[in-house]
C-alpha positions as CSV (number, residue, x, y, z in Angstrom):
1,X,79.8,28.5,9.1
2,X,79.0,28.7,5.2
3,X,76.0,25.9,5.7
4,X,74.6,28.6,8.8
5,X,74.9,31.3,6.5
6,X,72.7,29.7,4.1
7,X,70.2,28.3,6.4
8,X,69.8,31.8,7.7
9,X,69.5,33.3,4.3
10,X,66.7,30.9,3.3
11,X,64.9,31.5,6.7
12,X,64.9,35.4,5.4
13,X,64.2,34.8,2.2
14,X,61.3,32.4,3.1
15,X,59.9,34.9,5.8
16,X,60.2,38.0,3.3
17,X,58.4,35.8,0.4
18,X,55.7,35.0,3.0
19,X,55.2,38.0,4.4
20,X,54.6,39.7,0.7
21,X,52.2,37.0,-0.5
22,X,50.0,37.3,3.0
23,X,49.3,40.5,1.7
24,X,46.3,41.4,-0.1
25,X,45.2,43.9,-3.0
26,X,42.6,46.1,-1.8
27,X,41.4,46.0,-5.9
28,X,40.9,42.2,-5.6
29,X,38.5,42.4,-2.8
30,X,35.0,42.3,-3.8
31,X,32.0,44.0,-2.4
32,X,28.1,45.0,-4.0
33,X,26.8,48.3,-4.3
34,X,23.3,49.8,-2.6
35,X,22.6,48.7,-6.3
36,X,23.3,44.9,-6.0
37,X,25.5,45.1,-8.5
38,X,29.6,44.4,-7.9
39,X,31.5,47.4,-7.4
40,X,35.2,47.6,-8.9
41,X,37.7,49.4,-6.8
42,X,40.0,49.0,-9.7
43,X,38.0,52.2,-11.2
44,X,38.9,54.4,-8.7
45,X,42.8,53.7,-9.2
46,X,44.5,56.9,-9.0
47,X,42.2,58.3,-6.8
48,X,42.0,57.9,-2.9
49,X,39.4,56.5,-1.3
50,X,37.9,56.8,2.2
51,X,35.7,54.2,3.2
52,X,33.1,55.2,6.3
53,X,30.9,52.3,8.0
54,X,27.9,54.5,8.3
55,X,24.4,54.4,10.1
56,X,21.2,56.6,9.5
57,X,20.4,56.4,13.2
58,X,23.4,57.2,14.8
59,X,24.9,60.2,16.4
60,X,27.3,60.8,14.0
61,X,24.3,60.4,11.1
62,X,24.6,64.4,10.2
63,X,28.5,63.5,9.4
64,X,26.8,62.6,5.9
65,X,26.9,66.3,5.4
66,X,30.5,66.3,6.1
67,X,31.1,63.2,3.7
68,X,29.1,64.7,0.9
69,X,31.0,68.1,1.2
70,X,34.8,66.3,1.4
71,X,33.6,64.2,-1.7
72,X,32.1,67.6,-3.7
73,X,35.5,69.3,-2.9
74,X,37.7,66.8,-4.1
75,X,35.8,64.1,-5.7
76,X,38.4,64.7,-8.4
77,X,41.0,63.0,-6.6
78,X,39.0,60.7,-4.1
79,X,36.1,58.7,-4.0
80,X,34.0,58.3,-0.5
81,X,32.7,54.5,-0.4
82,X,30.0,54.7,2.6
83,X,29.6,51.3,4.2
84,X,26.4,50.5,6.0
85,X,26.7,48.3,9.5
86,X,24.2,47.9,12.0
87,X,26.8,46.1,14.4
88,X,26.5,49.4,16.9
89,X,23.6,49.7,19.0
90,X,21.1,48.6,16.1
91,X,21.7,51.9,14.7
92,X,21.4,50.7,10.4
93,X,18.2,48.8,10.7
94,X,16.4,50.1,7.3
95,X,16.6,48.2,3.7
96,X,19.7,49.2,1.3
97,X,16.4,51.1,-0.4
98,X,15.8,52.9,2.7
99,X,19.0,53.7,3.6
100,X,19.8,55.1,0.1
101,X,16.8,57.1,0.3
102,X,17.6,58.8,3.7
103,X,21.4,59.7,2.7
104,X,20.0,61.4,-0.6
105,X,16.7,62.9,0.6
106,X,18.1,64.1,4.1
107,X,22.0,64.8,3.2
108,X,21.7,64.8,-0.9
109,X,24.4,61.8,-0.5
110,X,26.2,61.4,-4.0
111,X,28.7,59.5,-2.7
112,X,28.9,55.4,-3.3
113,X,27.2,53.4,-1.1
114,X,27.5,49.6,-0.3
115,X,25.5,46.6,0.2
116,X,24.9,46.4,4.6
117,X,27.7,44.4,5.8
118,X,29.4,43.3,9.1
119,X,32.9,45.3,9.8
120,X,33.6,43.2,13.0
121,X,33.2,39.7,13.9
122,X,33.3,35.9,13.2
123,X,31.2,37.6,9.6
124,X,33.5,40.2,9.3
125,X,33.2,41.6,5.2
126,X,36.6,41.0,3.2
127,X,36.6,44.5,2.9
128,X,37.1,45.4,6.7
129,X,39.3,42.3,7.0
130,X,41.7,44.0,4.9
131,X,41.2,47.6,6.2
132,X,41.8,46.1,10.0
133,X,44.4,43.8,9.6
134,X,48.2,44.3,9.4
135,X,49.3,41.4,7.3
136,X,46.3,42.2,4.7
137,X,46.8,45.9,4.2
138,X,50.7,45.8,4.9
139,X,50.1,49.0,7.1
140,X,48.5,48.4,10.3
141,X,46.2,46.6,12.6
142,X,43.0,48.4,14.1
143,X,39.2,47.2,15.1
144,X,36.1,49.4,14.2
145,X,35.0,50.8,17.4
146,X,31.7,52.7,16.3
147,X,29.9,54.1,13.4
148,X,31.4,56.4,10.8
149,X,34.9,55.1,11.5
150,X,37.4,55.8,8.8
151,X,39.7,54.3,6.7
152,X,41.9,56.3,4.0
153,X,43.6,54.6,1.2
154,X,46.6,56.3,-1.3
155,X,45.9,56.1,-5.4
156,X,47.6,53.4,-5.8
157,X,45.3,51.0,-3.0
158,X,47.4,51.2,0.1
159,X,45.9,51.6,4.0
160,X,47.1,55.5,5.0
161,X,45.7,55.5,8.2
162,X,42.4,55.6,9.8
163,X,40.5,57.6,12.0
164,X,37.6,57.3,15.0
165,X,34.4,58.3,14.7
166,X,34.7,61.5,16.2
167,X,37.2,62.8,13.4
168,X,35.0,65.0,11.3
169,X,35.0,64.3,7.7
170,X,36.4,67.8,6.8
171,X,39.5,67.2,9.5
172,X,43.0,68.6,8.7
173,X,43.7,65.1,9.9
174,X,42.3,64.2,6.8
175,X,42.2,66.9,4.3
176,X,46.7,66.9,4.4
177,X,46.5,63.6,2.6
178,X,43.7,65.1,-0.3
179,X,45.2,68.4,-1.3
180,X,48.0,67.4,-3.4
181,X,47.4,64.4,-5.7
């Protein structure tokens, strides 16, 4: 009885132990800016962060207006990292230089934006691994189903939730989790 009592103690143990090291830290992931130049979320530590994959072309495009108005009213506490993706109907085609030109000139876009990267797929970024998959983030499993889906993470780099493309920026759904720090 004792030498079954260890066995299944070990099998815990071992299954706790790998379960904590398949996750991954959201600040170790890395990812370049529209700039070329590697962004840090380490920076942005004590501050939630919503990342968006966006597209200029899309029909959610004039949510840009939403993102830039969330991130003016409380870019103290949250940074918005938009994440360009022309996985959906083609709908991201332009140059990071083009694409940085649109958000600012048609939705005065302030916000970060990234390099274009895929958030599905056998090429899927590091990034949307994590966001998407359970035993990354240590929240939850989910699959990017269209442009300007989002993904909410705490202060301290762990998955909230996330929410479909037709959740407006400004949503209570999302706005509960910003208002105290």
């Amino acid at each position: 009885m004792k030498q079954l009592t260890i066995i299944f103690y070990t099998f815990l143990f071992t299954g706790i132990l790998n379960a904590q090291t398949m996750k991954t830290a959201l600040y170790d992931i890395k990812i370049k800016g529209a700039d070329e130049k590697e962004i840090d979320f380490k920076q942005f530590k004590g501050k939630k962060i919503l990342f968006v994959n966006v597209a200029s072309e899309c029909g959610f495009t004039p949510q840009y207006e939403g993102l830039q108005e969330l991130y003016d009213t409380y870019k103290e506490n949250l940074m918005i990292v938009g994440v360009p993706c022309n996985q959906f109907g083609g709908q991201e085609p332009g140059t990071l230089a083009q694409i940085q030109s649109f958000c600012s000139t048609n939705y005065g876009v302030t916000f970060l934006l990234t390099e274009k990267v895929d958030v599905k797929g056998a090429d899927q970024h590091p990034l949307y691994q994590w966001l998407t998959n359970k035993e990354l983030n240590g929240v939850k499993n989910s699959s990017v189903k269209w442009n300007f889906q989002k993904y909410l993470v705490d202060e301290q780099g762990q998955l909230i939730d996330y929410y479909f493309s037709i959740t407006k920026p400004m949503s209570k759904k999302i706005t509960k989790h910003l208002a105290t720090k």
